[in-house]
N, C-alpha and C positions, 0 to 999 in steps of 0.2 A: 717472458715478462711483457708485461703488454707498454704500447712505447705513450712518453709523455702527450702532455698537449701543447701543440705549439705557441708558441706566445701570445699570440697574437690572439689566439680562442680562453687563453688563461684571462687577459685582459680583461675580453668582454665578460667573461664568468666573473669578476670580480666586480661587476658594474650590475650586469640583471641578476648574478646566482644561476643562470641558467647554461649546460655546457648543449654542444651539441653530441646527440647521441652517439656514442662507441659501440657499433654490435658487435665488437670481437672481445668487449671486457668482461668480467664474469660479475653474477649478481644479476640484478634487473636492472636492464634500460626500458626507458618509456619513449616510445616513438610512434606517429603515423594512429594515435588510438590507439595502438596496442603495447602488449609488455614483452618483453624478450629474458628467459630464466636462463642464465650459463653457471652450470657447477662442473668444477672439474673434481673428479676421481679417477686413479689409474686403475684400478682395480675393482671398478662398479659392472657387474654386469646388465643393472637394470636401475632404475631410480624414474621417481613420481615430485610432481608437485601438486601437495595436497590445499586446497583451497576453503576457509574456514565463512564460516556466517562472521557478521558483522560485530556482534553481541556476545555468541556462544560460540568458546574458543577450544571446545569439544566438537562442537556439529561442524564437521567437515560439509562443505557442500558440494565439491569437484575434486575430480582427482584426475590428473591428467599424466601422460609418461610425458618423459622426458630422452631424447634421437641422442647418440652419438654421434658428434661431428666431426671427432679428430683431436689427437691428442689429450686425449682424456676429458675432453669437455663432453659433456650431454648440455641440451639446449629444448628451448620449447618456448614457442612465442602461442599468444594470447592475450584475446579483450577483457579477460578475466583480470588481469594485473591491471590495474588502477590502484593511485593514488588512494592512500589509506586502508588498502587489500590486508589481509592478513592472512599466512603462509607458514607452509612449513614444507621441508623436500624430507624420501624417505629410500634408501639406497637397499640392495640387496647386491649380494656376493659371492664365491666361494668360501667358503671355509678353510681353518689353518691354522697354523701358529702366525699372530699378529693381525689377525682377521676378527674384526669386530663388528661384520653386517647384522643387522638385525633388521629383518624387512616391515618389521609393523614399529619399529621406533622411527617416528617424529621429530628432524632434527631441523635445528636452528639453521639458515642458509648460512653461509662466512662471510658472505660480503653484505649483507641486512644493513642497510642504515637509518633501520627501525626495528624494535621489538616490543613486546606488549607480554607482561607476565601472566598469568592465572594462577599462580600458586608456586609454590617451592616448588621449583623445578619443573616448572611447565612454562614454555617460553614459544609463543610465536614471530616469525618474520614477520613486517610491513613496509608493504610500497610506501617508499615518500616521495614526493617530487622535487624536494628542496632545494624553491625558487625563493631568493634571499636578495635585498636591495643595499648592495654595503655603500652606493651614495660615493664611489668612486673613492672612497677614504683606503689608505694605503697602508702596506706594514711597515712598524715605526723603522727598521733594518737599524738597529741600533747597533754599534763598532765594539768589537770583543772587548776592546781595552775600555771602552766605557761602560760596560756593562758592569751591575750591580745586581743579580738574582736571590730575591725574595721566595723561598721555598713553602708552601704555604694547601692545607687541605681544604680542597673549596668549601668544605660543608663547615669544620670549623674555624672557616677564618669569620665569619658574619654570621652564626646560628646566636650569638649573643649581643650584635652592635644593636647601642640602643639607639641611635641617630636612622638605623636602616628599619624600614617598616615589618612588622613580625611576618606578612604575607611574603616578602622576599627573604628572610633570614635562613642561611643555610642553602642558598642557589644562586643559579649561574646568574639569573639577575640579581642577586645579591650583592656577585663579588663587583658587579657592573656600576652600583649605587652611588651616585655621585660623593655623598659619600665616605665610601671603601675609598674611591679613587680620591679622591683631597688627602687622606690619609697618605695612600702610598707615594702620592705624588711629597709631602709634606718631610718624609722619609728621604727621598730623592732616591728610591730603586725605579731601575728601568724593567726592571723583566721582572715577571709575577710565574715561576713554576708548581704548577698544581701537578698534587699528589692524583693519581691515576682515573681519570674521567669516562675511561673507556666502560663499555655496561658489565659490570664487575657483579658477582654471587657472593655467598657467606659457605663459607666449607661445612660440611656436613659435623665436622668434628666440635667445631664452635656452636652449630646449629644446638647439637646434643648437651652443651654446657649451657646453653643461655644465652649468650655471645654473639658476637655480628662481627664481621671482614669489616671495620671503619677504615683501613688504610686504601684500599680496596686495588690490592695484589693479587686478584683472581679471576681474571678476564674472561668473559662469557665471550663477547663478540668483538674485534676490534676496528671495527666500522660505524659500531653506535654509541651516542653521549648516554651518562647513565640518568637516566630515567630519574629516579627518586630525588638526581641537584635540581631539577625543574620546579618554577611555583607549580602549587596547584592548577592555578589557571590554565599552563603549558600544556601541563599533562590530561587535564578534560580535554584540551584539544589534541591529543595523541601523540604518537610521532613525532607528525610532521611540528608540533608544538614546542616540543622538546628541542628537535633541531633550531627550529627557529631561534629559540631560546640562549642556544650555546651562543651563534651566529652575530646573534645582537650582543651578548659579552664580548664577545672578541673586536667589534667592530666598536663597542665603545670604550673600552681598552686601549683601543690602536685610534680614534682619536683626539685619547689623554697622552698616545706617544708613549702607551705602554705595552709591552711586548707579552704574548702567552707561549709559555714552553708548558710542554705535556710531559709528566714522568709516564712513560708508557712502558708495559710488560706484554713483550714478544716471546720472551726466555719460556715460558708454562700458561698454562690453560685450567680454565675452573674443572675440568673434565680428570682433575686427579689422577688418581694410579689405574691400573687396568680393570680394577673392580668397581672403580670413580663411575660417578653420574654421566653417561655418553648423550650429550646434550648436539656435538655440530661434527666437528672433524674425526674424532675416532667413529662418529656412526658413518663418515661416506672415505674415508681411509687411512684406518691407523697408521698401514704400515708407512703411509707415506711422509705423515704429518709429525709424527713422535720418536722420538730417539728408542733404539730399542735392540735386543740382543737375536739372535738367530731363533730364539722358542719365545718372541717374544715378549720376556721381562724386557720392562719398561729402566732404561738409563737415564736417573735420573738427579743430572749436576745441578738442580734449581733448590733441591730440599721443597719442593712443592707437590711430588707425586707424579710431574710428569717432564717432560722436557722436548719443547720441538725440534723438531731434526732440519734446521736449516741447509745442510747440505743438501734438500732435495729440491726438484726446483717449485717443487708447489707450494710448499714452505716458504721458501724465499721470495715468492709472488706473490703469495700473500702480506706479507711483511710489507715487501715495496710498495705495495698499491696501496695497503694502509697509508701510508706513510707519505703518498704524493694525494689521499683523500685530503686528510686532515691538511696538509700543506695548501691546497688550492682551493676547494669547498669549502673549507670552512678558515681557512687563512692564517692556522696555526705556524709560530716562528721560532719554534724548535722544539727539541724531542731530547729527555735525558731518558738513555734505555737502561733497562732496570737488569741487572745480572747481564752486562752485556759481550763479555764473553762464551754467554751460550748460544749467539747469534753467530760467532765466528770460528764455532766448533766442526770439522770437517766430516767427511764421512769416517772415519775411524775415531771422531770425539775428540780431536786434539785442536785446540786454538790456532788458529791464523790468520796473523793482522793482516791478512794480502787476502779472506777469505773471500770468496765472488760475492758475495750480499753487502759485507761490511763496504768494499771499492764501490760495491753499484750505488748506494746510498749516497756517498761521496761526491760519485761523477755523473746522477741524473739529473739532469737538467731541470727538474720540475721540483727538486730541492733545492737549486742553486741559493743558496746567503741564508738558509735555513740554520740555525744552530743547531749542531748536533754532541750531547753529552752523554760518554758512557762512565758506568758506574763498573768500573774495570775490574770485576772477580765474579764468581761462581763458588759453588762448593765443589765441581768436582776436581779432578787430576790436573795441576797445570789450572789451576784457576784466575790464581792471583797475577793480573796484568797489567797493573798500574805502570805507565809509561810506554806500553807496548804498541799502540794504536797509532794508525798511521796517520797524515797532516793533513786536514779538514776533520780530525774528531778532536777533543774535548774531554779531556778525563777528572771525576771527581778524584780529588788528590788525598790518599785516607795518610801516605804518609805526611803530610802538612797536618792534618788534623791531629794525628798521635804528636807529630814532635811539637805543636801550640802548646799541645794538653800536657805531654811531660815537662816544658820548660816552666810553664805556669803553676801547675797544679802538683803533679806527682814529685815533682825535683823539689818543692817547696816541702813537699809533707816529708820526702825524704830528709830535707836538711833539719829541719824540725823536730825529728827522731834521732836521726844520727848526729847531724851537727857539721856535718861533709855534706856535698854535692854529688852526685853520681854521675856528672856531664858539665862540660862550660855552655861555652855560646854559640862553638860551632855548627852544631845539628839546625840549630833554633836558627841561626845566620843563612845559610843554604835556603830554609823555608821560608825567609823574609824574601830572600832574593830572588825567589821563583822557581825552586827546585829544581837546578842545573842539573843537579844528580837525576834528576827522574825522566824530564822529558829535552828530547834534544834540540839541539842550536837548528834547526829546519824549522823545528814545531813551535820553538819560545816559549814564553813565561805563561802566554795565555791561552798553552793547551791544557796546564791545569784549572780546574775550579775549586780554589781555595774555601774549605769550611772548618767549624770548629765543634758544630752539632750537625745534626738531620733529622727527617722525623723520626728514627730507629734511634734508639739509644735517649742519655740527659737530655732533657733541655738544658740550656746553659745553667738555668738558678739551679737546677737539682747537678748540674755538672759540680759545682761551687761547695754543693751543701748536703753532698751524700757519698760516704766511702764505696756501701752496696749497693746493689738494687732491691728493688721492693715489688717484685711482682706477683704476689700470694694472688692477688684480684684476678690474675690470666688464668686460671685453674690449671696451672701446670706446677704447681708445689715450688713455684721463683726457678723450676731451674730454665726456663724461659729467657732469650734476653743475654746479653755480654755480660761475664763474667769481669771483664777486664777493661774497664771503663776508666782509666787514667784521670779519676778521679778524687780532689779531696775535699771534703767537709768544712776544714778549718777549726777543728776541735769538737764539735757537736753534731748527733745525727739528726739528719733532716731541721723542724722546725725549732727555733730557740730565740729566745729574751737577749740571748748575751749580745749586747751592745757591739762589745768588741770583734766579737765574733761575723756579727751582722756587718759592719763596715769592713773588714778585711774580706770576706766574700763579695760585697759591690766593688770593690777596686779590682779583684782578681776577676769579676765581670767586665768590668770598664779595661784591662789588661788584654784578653781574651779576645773582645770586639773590636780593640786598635788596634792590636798585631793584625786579626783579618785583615780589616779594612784601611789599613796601610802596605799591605804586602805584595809586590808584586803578583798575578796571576787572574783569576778573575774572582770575588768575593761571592757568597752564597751566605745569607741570613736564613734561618728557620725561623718563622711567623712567630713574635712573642716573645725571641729573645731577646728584642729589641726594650722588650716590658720586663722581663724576668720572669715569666710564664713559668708552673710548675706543674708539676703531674706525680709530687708527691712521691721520686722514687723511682717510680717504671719507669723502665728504659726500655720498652716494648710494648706500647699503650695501643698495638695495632686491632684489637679485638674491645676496644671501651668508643663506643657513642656517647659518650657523655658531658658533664662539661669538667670530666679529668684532661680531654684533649680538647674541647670550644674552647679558643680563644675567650678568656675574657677581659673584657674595656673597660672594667669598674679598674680606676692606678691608684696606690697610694703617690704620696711626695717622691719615694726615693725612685718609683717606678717613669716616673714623670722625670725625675733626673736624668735616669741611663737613656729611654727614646731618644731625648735634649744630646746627649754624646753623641748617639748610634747619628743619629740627625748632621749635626757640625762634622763626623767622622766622616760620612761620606762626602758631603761636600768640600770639605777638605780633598778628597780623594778625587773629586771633578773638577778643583783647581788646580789640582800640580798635576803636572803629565812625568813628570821623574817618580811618580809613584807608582804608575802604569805602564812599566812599559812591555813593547810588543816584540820585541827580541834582545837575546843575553848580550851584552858588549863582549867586546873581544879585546882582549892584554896589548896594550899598545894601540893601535887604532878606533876611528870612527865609523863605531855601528849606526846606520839610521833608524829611528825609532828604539832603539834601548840607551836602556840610564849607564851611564858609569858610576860606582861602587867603590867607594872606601870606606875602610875598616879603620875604627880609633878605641883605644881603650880608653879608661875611666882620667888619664892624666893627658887624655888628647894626643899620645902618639898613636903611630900607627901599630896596631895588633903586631906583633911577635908569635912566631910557628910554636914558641911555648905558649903562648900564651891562649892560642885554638884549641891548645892539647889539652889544657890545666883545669880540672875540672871543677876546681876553686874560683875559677875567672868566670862571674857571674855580670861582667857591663860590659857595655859596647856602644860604639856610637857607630851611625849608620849614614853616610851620606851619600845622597843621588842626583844627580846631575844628568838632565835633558838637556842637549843639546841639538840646536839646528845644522852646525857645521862644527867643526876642530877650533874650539876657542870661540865658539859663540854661544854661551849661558842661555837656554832659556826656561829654564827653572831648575832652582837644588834645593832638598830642604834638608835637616839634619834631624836623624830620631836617635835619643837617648836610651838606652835600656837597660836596666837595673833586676835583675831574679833573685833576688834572694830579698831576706826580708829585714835586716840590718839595709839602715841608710849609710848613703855616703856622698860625698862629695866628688864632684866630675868637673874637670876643666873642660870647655868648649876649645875644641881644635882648633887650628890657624888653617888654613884653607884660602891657595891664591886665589885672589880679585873676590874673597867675601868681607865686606867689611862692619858685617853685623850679623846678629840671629836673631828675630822676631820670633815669641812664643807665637804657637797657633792653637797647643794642646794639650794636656798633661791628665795622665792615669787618675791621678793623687786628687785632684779635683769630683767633689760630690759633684758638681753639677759644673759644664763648661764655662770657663772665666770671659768676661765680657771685654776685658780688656788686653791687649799684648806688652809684653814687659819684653823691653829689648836688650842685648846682651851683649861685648864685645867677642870678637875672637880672643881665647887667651884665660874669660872670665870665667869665675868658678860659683856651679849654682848646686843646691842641695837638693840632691836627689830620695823621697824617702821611700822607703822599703818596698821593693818590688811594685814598680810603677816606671810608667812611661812617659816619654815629654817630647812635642814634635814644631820645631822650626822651623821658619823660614828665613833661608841666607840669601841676603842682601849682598 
């Protein structure tokens, strides 16, 4: 693996854009007037780099080989590489099982931090030199416990803002427009994660339906921005335009003091199954890059047709260098990886958290404070990892999401039906407190990231307002997309008049959003559902460009209500640090940095082991305590909670040295109260039907 840059040369790259050249890193360096080409392959016995006219991305006009230097690198320096060059390398081989040379195929470089298309499936390299002025402006390094992540598709979050000019809608200066950013600042999220920006294809299988890859889960190269987020303007200027382009979001982003995280896919390649389009690394070496059996069938834990074989090292050098580009070149501040147990799957295919890629990632220096989020499952053996990842990762928490979604949504339609509960408050209780159960007293509360949607699956209104899914529109006849989406309607499917029906689905919105954004761990909004955005059903809109996933800005009243919550909710959440905190307390002593935790039921005692059990026990009261030292308060607040849909009446605990409760919040409110009503210890306030209500003890 090739080693970081030292500080001191990161600096200065952070000031001109400009590094000083590495001739031992693969890809193209520019030095001295010339280019320097390094590809490695183990298994190449010969390989060119083909040089193209300016215009016509057929007419080859050089063709040059390329030396083997050692260890599987071939190399070839030349005045031919300049700045805005366009390129392409082309490998030959033996033959085999798992050998996929083909000597007249055309293949994308791996490390290109430019490409230029000509058609479906015709893709050239290009030199860029990408010298960028970021003006000394710094990453915001925003603290895990304050972080709020905004999950968000760059193309649909601004393809319909009418405040942003139609020439920037739907790109990276789009998402950069002063603005987006009052918006998001307006919100108070700190970190903005875009769905996959690396230069992403459309699968052949979608191609043949009509359809497009919108999510854009299928990675052509992962060293280049995708081309099509660029204004026009970018992309007349090439490349180098396009880079530029990201460079300037990022820098105007960081400083609004806003953080960019990349959901990136390492796990598969747009190059499919073995009969797939061989566009870069299966044409210079399969066997080396893709998970695969002794005759070559392809093993494949991603459900995407192929699966890279990170056990080897070329694999995992690829990965890292990725991943210290984007961190230092372009100043990205973290990385959620997509399937990211197929990164830490070994040479025999089995996960381990201690895997050499996963630790490298952790302990390179040239990542240091970088955030790192895995989406902790696969499809294959041994997938499902949630909790399993070692301390500097980050895991999205899908059991926090199902038990939000059963306390809220499924336990409600159940009682509704049966007239019983099939759970109390303790599952629900665990996931407010930062799932002890899942991740350990090393790791803390905020190695999960707490959500309640994502791009995959409801949006929260359609969470609310739909028992199935509806995806006839993906041409997969609906069986596309979860089946099991712990979702309920509220009596009517999809759109309806019923009044009543309309108000108890925005509360069980406004339920949903508070628990997030009040619970221990670190909170994740998906873009819209801060509006109530809908898609009409799909729970897998990955294959629709249109405006079933654009964002759109036209709100009614009640849409302008719930942002007004999601809004106060966080902020709330950047006033109390007992809402945050960074490690579990421990029974009897003072943890630094975690809350201490007690537990009250509806008559103000304390919970009873029946009463965790009783699956009838639908309240709880919730209070947290920040402390500086044993006995020095410096914030508690108390949260009410109520799941079922029968009101009731709750007494406020007694609680030494509190001598009052200030409302700050409540479910049951259309639109947040302007006022605070204060409470004694002892006093009895009416709780109505599954809703929430959050204090401040005085």
């Amino acid at each position: 693996m090739t080693s970081p840059q030292p500080d001191s040369e990161a600096t200065a790259a952070r000031t001109t854009g400009m590094m000083s050249p590495d001739l031992d890193a693969l890809g193209v360096t520019l030095h001295d007037g010339e280019g320097t080409l390094r590809v490695w392959s183990g298994a190449a016995d010969e390989m060119d780099l083909v040089v193209f006219d300016s215009t016509d991305l057929d007419w080859a006009t050089e063709t040059l080989p390329l030396v083997p230097v050692g260890g599987g690198v071939w190399s070839v320096t030349t005045e031919l590489l300049q700045p805005g060059v366009r390129y392409a390398v082309r490998a030959g081989g033996p033959h085999g099982a798992g050998s996929m040379f083909n000597r007249g195929r055309l293949l994308v470089e791996p490390y290109s931090r430019g490409l230029v298309s000509g058609g479906i499936g015709d893709w050239r390299s290009v030199v860029v030199e990408g010298a960028f002025d970021w003006g000394g402006v710094a990453k915001p390094a925003v603290a895990m416990d304050r972080t709020v992540i905004y999950e968000a598709h760059l193309k649909g979050a601004t393809k319909r803002h009418p405040d942003i000019p139609p020439a920037l809608h739907g790109t990276y200066a789009g998402l950069a427009h002063p603005a987006m950013i009052a918006y998001l600042h307006s919100l108070g999220i700190t970190s903005v994660e875009l769905l996959p920006v690396h230069a992403f294809v459309t699968e052949r299988r979608l191609l043949q339906l009509g359809l497009t890859n919108y999510w854009g889960y299928n990675t052509l190269n992962f060293f280049t921005p995708h081309g099509p987020y660029a204004t026009e303007a970018s992309r007349r200027e090439g490349a180098e335009g396009v880079l530029r382009e990201f460079k300037a979001m990022v820098k105007s982003l960081h400083e609004a003091g806003l953080e960019v995280i990349l959901d990136v896919v390492y796990n598969h390649t747009s190059e499919e199954t073995p009969s797939g389009p061989p566009s870069s690394l299966r044409g210079l070496d399969n066997r080396a890059y893709y998970r695969q059996h002794d005759d070559g069938a392809y093993i494949d834990v991603t459900g995407c047709g192929n699966a890279v074989d990170t056990s080897t090292d070329a694999a995992s050098r690829l990965v890292l260098d990725s991943l210290r580009y984007w961190a230092t070149d372009l100043q990205v501040d973290g990385f959620r990886f997509d399937l990211a147990p197929t990164l830490g799957r070994d040479a025999n295919h089995e996960f381990d958290p201690d895997h050499p890629l996963l630790r490298a990632i952790v302990d390179d220096p040239a990542l240091e404070g970088v955030k790192l989020i895995a989406e902790p499952w696969d499809i294959g053996i041994g997938g499902w990892q949630t909790g399993s990842f070692r301390p500097g990762w980050h895991e999205w928490n899908d059991g926090y999401r199902d038990g939000v979604r059963n306390f809220w949504l499924s336990d409600i339609d159940y009682i509704t039906r049966a007239g019983t509960a099939p759970v109390g408050v303790s599952r629900f209780a665990t996931r407010l407190a930062g799932s002890s159960n899942v991740f350990s007293d090393e790791r803390g509360p905020l190695a999960g990231v707490n959500f309640i949607t994502a791009h995959d699956g409801f949006t929260l209104h359609d969470l609310v307002s739909y028992d199935v899914k509806h995806n006839v529109a993906n041409g997969e006849h609906n069986r596309d997309g979860a089946d099991t989406n712990r979702s309920f309607n509220h009596g009517a499917e999809g759109r309806t008049d019923d009044q009543r029906i309309l108000a108890r689905r925005r509360k069980a919105m406004r339920n949903l959003l508070g628990t997030l954004l009040l619970s221990a761990g670190v909170p994740m909004i998906t873009a819209g559902d801060e509006f109530g955005r809908t898609q009409r059903g799909n729970n897998n809109a990955y294959c629709h460009d249109s405006t079933l996933t654009w964002l759109d800005w036209d709100h009614e009243p009640w849409q302008q209500d719930l942002t007004a919550h999601v809004r106060h909710l966080i902020a709330l959440r950047h006033a109390n640090p007992a809402l945050r905190p960074s490690r579990f307390a421990r029974l009897g002593e003072h943890t630094p940095n975690a809350s201490e935790m007690e537990w009250y039921d509806e008559r103000g005692w304390t919970i009873s082991i029946a009463q965790w059990r009783d699956p009838s026990h639908r309240t709880l009261q919730y209070a947290a305590t920040a402390s500086a030292a044993p006995g020095e308060v410096v914030n508690r607040v108390l949260l009410v909670v109520h799941g079922q849909e029968s009101p009731i009446e709750v007494t406020l605990p007694e609680i030494d040295g509190v001598r009052a409760f200030v409302s700050l919040w409540s479910s049951a409110d259309e639109r947040p109260a302007e006022s605070a009503e204060r409470f004694a210890p002892g006093d009895v306030i009416g709780m109505p039907g599954a809703s929430m209500r959050l204090f401040h003890a005085e």
